[in-house]
SERO-4910 file (N, C-alpha, C, O; in steps of 0.05 Angstrom, whole numbers):
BEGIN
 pado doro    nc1    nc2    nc3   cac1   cac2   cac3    cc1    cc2    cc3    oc1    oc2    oc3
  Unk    A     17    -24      0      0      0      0     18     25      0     35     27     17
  Unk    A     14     47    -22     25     67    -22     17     89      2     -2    104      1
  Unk    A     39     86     26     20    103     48     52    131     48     66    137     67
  Unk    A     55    142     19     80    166     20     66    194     33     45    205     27
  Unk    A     82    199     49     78    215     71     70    248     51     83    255     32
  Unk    A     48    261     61     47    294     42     37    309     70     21    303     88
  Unk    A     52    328     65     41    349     82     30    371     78     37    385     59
  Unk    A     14    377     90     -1    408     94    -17    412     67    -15    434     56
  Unk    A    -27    398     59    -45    401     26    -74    408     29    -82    405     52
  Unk    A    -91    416     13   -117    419     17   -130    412     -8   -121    423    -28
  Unk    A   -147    398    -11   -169    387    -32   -192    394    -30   -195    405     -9
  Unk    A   -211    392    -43   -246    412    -33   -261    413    -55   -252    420    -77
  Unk    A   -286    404    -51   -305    401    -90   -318    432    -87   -331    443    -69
  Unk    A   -310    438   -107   -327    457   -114   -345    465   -127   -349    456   -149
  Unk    A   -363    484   -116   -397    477   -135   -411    497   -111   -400    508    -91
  Unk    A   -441    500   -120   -463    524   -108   -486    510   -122   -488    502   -146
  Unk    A   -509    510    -94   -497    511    -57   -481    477    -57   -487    462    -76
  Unk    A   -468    470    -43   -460    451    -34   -474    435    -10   -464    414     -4
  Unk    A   -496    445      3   -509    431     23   -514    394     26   -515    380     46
  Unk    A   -514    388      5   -522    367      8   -507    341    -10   -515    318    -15
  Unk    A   -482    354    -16   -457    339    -25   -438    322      2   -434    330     25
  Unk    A   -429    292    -15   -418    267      4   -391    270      5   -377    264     25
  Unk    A   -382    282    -22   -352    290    -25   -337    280     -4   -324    259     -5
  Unk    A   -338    302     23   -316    311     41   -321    281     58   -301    272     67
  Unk    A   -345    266     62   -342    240     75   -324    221     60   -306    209     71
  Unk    A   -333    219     32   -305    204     23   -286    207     28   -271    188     34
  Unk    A   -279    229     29   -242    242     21   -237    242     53   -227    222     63
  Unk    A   -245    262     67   -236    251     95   -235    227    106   -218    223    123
  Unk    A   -252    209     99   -256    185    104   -222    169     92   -211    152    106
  Unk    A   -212    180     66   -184    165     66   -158    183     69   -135    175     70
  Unk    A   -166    209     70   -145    224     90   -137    220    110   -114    225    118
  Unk    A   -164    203    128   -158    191    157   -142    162    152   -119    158    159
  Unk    A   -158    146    139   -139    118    137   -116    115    126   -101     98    133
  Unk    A   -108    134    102    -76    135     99    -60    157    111    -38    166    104
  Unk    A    -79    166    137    -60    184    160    -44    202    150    -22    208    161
  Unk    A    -58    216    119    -43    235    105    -57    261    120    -81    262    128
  Unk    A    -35    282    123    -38    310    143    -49    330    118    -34    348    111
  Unk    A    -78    325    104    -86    342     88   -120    341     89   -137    323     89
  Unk    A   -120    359     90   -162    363     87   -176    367     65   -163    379     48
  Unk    A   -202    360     57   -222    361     43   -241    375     50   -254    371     71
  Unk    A   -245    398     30   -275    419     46   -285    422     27   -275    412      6
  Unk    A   -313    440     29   -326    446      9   -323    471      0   -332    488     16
  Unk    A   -312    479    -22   -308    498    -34   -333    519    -50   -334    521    -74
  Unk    A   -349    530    -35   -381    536    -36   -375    569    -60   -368    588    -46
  Unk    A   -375    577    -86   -374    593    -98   -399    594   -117   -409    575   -129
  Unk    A   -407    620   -117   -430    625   -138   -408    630   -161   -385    637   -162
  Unk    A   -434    622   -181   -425    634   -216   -416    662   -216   -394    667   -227
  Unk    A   -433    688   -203   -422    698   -213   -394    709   -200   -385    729   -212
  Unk    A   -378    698   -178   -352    693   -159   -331    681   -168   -309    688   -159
  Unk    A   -334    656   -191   -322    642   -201   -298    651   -208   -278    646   -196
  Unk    A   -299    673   -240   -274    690   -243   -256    701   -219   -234    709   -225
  Unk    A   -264    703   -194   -239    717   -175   -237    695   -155   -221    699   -137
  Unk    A   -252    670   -154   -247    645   -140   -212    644   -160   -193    656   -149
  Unk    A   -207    636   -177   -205    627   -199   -164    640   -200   -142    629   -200
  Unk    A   -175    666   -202   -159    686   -198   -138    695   -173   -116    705   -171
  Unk    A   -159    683   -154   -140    694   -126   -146    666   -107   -143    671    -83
  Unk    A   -152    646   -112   -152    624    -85   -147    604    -93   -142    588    -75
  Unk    A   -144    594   -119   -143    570   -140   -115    557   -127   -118    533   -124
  Unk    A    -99    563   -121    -63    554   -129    -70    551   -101    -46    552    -93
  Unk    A    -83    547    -79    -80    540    -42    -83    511    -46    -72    495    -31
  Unk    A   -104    500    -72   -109    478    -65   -102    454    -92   -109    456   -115
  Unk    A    -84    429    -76    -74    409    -95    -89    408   -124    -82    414   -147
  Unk    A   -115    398   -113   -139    377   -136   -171    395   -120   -178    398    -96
  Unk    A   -182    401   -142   -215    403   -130   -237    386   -156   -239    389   -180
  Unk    A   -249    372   -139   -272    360   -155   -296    380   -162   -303    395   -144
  Unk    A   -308    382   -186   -321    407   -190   -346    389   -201   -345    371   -217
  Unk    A   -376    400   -184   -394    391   -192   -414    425   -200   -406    447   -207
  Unk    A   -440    415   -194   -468    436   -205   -452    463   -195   -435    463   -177
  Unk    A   -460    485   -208   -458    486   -234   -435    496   -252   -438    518   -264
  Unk    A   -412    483   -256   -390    501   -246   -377    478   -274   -359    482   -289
  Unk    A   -388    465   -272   -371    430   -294   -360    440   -328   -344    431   -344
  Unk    A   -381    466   -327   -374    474   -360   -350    501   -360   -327    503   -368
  Unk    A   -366    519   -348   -350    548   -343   -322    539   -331   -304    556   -330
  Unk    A   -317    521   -325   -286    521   -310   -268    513   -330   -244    514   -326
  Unk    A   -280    503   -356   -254    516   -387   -239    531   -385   -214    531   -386
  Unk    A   -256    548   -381   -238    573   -383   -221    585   -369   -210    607   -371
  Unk    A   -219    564   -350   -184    568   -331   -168    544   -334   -153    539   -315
  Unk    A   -170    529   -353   -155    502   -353   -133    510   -366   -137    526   -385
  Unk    A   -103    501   -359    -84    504   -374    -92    481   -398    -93    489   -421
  Unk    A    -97    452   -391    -95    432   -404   -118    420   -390   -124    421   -366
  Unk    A   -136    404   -417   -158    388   -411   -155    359   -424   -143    352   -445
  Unk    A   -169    343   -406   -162    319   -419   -179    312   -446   -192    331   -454
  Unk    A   -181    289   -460   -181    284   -494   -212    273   -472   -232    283   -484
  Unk    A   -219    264   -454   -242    254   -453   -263    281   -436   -287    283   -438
  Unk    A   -250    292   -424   -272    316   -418   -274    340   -440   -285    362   -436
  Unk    A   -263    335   -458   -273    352   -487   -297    330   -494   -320    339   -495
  Unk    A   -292    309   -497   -309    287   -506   -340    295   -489   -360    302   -503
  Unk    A   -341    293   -459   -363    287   -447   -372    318   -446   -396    319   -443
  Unk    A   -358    349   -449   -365    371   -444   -372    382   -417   -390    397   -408
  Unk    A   -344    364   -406   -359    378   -372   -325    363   -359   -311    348   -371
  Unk    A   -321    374   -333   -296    377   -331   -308    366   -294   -328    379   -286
  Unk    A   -300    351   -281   -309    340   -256   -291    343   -234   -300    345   -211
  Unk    A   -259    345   -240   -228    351   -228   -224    360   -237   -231    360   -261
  Unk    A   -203    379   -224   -176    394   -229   -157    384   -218   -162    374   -196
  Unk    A   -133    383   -225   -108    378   -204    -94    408   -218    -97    420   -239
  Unk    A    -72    413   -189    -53    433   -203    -31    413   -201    -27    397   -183
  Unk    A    -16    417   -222     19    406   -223     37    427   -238     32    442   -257
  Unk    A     57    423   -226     73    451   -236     62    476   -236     78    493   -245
  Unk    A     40    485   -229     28    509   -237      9    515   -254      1    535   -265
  Unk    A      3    484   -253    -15    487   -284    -37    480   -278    -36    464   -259
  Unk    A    -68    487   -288    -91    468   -283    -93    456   -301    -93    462   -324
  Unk    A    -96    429   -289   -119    405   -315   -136    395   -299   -137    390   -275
  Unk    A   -154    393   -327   -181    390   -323   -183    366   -330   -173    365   -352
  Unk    A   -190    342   -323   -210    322   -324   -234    317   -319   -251    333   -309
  Unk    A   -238    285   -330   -275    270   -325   -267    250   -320   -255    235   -335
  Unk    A   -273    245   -290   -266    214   -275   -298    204   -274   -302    184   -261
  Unk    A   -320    215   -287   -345    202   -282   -347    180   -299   -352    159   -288
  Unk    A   -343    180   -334   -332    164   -357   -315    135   -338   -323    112   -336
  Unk    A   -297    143   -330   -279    106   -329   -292    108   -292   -285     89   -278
  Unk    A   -308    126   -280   -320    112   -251   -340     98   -249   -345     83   -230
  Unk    A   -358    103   -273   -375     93   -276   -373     57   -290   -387     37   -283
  Unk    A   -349     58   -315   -341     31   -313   -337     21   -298   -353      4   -292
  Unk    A   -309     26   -278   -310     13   -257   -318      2   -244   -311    -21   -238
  Unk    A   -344     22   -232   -361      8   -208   -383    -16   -221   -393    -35   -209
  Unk    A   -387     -9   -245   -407    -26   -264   -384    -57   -272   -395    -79   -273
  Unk    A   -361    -56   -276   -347    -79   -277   -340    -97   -261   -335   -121   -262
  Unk    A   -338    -75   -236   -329    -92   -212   -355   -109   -190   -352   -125   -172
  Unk    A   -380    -98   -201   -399   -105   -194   -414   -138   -212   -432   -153   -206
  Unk    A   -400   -137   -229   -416   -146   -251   -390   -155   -273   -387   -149   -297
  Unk    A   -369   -176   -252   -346   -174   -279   -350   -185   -298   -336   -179   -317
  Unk    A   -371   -207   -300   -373   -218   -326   -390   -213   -353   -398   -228   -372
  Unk    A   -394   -177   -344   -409   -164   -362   -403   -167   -397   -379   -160   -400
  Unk    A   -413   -173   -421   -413   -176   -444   -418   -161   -456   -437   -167   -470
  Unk    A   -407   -133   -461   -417   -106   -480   -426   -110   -498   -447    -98   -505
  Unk    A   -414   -126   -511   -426   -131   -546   -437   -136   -548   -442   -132   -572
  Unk    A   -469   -154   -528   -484   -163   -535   -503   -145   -519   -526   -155   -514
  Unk    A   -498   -125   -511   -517    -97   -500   -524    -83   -514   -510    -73   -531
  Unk    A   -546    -80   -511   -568    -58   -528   -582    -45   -506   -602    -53   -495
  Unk    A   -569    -24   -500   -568     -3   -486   -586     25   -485   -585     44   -499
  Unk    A   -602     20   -465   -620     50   -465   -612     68   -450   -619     61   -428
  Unk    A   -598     98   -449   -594    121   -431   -613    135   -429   -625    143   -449
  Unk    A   -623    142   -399   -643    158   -406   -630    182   -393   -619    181   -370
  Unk    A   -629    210   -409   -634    233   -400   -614    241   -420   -610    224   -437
  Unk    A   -601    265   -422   -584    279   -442   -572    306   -429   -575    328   -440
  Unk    A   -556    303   -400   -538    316   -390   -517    311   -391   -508    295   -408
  Unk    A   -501    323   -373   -473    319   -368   -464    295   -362   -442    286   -367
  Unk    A   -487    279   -346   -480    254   -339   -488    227   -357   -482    203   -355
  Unk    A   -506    243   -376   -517    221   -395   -479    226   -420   -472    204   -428
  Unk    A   -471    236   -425   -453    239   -443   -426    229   -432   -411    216   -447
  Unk    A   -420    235   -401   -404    212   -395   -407    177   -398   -390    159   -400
  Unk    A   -442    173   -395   -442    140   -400   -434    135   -429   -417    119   -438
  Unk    A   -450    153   -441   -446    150   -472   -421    138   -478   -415    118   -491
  Unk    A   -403    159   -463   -378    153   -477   -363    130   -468   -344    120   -479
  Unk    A   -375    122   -447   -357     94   -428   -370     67   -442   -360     45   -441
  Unk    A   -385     72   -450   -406     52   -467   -390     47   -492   -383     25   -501
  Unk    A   -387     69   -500   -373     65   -534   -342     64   -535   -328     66   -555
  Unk    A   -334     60   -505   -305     55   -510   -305     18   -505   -292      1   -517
  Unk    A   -328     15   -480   -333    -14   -490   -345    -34   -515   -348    -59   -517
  Unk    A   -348    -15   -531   -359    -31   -559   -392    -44   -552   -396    -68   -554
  Unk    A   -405    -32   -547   -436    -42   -532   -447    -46   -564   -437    -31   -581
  Unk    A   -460    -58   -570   -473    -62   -596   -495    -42   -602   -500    -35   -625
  Unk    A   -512    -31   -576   -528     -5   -593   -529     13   -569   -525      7   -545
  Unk    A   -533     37   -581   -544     58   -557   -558     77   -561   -552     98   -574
  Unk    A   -580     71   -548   -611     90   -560   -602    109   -534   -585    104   -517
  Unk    A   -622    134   -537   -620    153   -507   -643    170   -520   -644    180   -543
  Unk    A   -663    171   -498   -682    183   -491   -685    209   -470   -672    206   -449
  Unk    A   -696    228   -473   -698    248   -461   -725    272   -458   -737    276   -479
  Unk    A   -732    282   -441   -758    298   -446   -754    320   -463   -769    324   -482
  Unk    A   -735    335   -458   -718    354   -473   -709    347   -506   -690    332   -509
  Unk    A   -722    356   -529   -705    352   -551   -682    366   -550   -659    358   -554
  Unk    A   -693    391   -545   -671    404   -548   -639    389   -542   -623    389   -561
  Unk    A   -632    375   -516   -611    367   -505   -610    341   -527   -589    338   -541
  Unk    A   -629    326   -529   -620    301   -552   -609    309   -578   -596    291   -588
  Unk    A   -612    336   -595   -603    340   -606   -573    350   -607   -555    347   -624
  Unk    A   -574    364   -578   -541    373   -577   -517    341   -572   -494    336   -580
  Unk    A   -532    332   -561   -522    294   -562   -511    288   -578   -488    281   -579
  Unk    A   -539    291   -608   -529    279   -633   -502    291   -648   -488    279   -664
  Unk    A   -501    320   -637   -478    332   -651   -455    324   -645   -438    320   -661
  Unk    A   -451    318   -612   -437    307   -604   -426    280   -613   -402    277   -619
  Unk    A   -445    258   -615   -441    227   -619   -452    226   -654   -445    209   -670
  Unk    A   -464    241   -658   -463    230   -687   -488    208   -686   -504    203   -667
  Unk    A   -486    195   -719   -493    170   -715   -490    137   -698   -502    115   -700
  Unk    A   -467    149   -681   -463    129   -661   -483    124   -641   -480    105   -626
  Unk    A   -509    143   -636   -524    141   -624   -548    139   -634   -551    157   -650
  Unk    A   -576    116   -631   -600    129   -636   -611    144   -610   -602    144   -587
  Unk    A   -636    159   -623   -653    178   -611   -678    155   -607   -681    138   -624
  Unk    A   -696    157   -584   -719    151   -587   -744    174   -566   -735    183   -545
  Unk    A   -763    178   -571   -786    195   -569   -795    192   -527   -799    176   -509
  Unk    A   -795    197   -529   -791    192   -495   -816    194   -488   -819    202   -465
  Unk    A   -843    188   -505   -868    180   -500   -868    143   -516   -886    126   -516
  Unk    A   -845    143   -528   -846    109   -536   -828     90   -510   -828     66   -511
  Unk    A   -813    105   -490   -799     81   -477   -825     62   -462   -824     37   -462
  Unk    A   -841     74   -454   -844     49   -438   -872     25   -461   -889     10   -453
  Unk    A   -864     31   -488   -867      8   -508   -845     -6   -509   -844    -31   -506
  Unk    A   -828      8   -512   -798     -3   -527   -779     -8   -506   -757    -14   -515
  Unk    A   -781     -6   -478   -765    -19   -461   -761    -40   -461   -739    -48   -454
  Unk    A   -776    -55   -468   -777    -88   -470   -752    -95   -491   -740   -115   -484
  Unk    A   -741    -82   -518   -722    -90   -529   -697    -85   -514   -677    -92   -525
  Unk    A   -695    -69   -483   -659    -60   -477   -660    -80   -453   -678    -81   -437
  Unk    A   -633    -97   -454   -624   -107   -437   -592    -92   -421   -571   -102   -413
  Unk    A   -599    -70   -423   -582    -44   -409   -602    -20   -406   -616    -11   -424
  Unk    A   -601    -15   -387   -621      6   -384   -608     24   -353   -608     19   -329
  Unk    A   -601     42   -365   -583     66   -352   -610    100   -342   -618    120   -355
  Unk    A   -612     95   -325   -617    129   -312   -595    137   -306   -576    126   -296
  Unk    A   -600    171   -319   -580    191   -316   -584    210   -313   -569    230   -312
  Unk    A   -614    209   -308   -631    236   -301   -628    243   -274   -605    235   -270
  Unk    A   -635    252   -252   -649    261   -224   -675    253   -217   -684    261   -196
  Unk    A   -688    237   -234   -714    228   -230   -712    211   -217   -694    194   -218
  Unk    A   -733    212   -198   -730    185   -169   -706    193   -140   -700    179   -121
  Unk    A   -699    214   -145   -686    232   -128   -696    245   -109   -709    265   -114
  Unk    A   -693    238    -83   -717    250    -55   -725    279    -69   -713    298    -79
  Unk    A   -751    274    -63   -770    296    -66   -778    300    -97   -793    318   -102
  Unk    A   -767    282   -121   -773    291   -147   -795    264   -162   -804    245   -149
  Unk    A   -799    268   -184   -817    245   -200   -803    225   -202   -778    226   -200
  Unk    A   -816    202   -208   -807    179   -205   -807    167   -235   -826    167   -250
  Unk    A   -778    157   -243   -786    137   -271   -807    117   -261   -801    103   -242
  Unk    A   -833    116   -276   -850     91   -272   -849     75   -295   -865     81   -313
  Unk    A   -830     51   -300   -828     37   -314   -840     14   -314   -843      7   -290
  Unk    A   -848     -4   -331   -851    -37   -318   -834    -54   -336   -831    -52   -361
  Unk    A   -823    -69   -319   -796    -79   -331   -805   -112   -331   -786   -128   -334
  Unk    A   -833   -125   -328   -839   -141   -331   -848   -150   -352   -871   -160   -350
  Unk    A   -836   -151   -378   -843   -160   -404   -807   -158   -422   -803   -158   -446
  Unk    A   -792   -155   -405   -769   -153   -419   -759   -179   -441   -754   -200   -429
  Unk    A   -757   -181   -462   -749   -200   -479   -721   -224   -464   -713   -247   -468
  Unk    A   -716   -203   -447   -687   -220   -433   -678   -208   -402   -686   -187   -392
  Unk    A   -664   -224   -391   -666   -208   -356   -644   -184   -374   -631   -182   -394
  Unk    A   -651   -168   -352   -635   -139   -355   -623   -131   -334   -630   -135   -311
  Unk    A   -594   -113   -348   -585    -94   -323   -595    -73   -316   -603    -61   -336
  Unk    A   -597    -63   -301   -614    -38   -297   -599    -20   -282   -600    -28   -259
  Unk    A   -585      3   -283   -570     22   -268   -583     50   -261   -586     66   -280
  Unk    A   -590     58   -236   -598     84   -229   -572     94   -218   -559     84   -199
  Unk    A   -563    122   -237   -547    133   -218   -554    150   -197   -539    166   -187
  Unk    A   -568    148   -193   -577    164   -166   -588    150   -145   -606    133   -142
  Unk    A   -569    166   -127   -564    154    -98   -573    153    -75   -568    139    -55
  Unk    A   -592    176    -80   -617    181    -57   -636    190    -60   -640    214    -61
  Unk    A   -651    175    -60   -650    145    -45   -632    122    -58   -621    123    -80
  Unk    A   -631    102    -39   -615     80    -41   -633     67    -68   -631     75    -91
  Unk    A   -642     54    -61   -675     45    -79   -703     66    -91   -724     74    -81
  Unk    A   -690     70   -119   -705     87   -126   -730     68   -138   -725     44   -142
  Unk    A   -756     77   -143   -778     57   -161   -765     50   -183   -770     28   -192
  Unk    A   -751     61   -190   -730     44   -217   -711      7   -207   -707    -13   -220
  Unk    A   -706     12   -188   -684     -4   -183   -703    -21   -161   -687    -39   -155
  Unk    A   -720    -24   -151   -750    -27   -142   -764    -51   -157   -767    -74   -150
  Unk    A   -772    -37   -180   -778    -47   -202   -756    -73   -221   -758    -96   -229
  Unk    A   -742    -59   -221   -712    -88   -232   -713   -109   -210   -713   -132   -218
  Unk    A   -714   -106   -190   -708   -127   -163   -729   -146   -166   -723   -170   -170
  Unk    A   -758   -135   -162   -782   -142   -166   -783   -161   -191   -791   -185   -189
  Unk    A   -775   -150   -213   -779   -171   -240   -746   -181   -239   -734   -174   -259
  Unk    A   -731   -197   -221   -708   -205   -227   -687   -202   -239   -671   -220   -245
  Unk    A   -684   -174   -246   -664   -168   -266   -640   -160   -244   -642   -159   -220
  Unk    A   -619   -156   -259   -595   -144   -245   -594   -119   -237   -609   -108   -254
  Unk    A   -586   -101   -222   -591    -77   -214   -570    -64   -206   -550    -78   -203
  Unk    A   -566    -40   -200   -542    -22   -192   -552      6   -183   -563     21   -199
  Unk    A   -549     14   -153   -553     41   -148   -529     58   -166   -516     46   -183
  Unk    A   -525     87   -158   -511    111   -162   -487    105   -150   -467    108   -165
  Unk    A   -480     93   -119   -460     95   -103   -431     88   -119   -413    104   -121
  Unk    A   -431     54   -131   -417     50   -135   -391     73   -162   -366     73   -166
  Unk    A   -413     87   -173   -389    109   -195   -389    131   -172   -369    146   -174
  Unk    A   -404    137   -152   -398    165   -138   -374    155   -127   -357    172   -126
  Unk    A   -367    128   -118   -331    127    -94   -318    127   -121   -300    143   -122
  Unk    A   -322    112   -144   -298    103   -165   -290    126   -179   -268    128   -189
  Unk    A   -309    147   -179   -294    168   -192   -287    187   -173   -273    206   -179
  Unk    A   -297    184   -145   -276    206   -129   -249    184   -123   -236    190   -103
  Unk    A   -241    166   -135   -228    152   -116   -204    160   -154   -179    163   -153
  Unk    A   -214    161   -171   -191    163   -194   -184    194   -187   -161    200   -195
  Unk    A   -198    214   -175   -191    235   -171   -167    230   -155   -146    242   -161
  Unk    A   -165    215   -136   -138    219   -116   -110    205   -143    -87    214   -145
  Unk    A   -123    186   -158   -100    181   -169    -94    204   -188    -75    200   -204
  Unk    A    -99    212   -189    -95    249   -200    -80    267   -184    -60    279   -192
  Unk    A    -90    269   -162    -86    279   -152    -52    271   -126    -30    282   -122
  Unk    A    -64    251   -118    -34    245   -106    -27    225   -109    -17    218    -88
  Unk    A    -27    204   -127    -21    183   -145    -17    159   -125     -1    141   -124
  Unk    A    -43    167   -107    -51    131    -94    -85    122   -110   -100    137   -123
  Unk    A    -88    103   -105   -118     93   -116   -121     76    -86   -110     56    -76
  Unk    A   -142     99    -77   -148     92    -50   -164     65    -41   -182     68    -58
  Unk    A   -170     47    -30   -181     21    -28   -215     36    -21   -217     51     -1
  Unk    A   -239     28    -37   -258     30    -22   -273      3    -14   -283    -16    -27
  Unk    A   -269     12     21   -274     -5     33   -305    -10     42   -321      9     45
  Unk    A   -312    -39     44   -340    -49     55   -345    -19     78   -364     -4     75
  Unk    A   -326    -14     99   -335     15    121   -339     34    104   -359     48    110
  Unk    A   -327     42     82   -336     60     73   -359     65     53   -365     86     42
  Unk    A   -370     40     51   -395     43     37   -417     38     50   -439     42     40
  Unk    A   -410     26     78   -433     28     92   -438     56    113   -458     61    126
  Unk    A   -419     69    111   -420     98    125   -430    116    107   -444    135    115
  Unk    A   -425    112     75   -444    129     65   -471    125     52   -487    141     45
  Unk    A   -471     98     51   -504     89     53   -514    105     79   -531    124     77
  Unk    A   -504     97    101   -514    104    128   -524    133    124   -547    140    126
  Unk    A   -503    148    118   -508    176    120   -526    185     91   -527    208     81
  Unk    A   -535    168     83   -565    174     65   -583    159     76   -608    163     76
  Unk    A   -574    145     84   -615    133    100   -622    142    126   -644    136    135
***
């Protein structure tokens, strides 16, 4: 285990409001177990603050994870961005090195991760894949999808508008479908990805019925709170395979540290039951 000694550093996600971000439980959580003398806070800046965040406080801190709403506008302070957060259009880390910012997207390979390690004997090629939604987080699956070679990938959305900016993005590598036909045409995906906020304490619920599927299915909600959304409810219920949010929220704060201070921190059984805990 890489336990190399760093001193006096500071890390912190940044984003507005931050109230109700897990971040600093992760990261403290392995600041404490590799007894490294550095903190994780929340770095709370409005949009329009950003430019003199940026300007005068940026260089105090190693690496910051950047979530709502902050993932696009922070271009424009990157020395260097990586080839896959041009790809996904949204930037999730920074590390500084040498003086420099880069920008990365640890959501793209966290989301593999936690989906492989859950599920290693997963078969891409023979996935026919439904995304639902057309954000920032629908364009990171996209792209983790098509680096595994998945055989199709439809993505649905309420928004045309956003499905269209998709298509510019992915091209014909993606179909479109009408987001008053999924719950006909669910029955052909044996991948079926939320990437929306739907089913998210206090919001609408995907009401799907997943009981006519042509074949058992995986079913992934990334969203994490609740634990069990009616999506993932519904997969359990009709025997399919299932996956909350949690597993890409540790895997991609956990590629941030390898960014950041070039360990890949162990996430442990305690640490996934402390942050289940601290959502239910």
């Amino acid at each position: 285990m890489n336990t190399k000694k760093i001193n006096d550093f500071k890390l912190g996600v940044l984003g507005y409001p931050l109230s109700h971000t897990l971040s600093p439980n992760i990261h403290n959580y392995w600041l404490s177990n590799y007894k490294l003398n550095g903190i994780y806070e929340k770095v709370e800046v409005s949009p329009k603050d950003l430019k003199d965040f940026f300007s005068n406080n940026i260089m105090q801190y190693r690496g910051l994870n950047v979530t709502i709403p902050h993932k696009v506008d922070v271009f424009n302070y990157m020395d260097e961005v990586s080839d896959s957060a041009k790809v996904i259009g949204a930037i999730n880390c920074i590390t500084l090195s040498d003086n420099k910012l880069i920008g990365s997207n640890t959501d793209s390979d966290g989301f593999m991760q936690g989906l492989t390690n859950a599920y290693s004997s997963i078969n891409f090629e023979n996935k026919n894949a439904l995304v639902i939604g057309a954000g920032g987080a629908s364009r990171a699956i996209i792209h983790s999808l098509q680096m595994k070679s998945v055989r199709n990938i439809s993505v649905t959305n309420r928004s045309q508008d956003r499905l269209q900016s998709l298509k510019q993005i992915f091209g014909n590598k993606i179909s479109v479908i009408d987001w008053g036909s999924i719950y006909e045409q669910i029955k052909n995906f044996n991948l079926i990805i939320n990437c929306t906020s739907l089913g998210m304490l206090g919001k609408d619920e995907i009401n799907i019925d997943l009981s006519h599927q042509k074949e058992k299915s995986l079913v992934i909600d990334l969203v994490y709170n609740p634990l069990e959304t009616r999506l993932i409810v519904e997969a359990r219920k009709n025997y399919h395979d299932y996956l909350n949010g949690i597993p890409m929220l540790l895997n991609q704060a956990a590629l941030s540290w390898v960014r950041w201070l070039a360990i890949n921190p162990r996430i442990t059984d305690e640490l996934i039951s402390n942050i289940s805990n601290s959502i239910t």
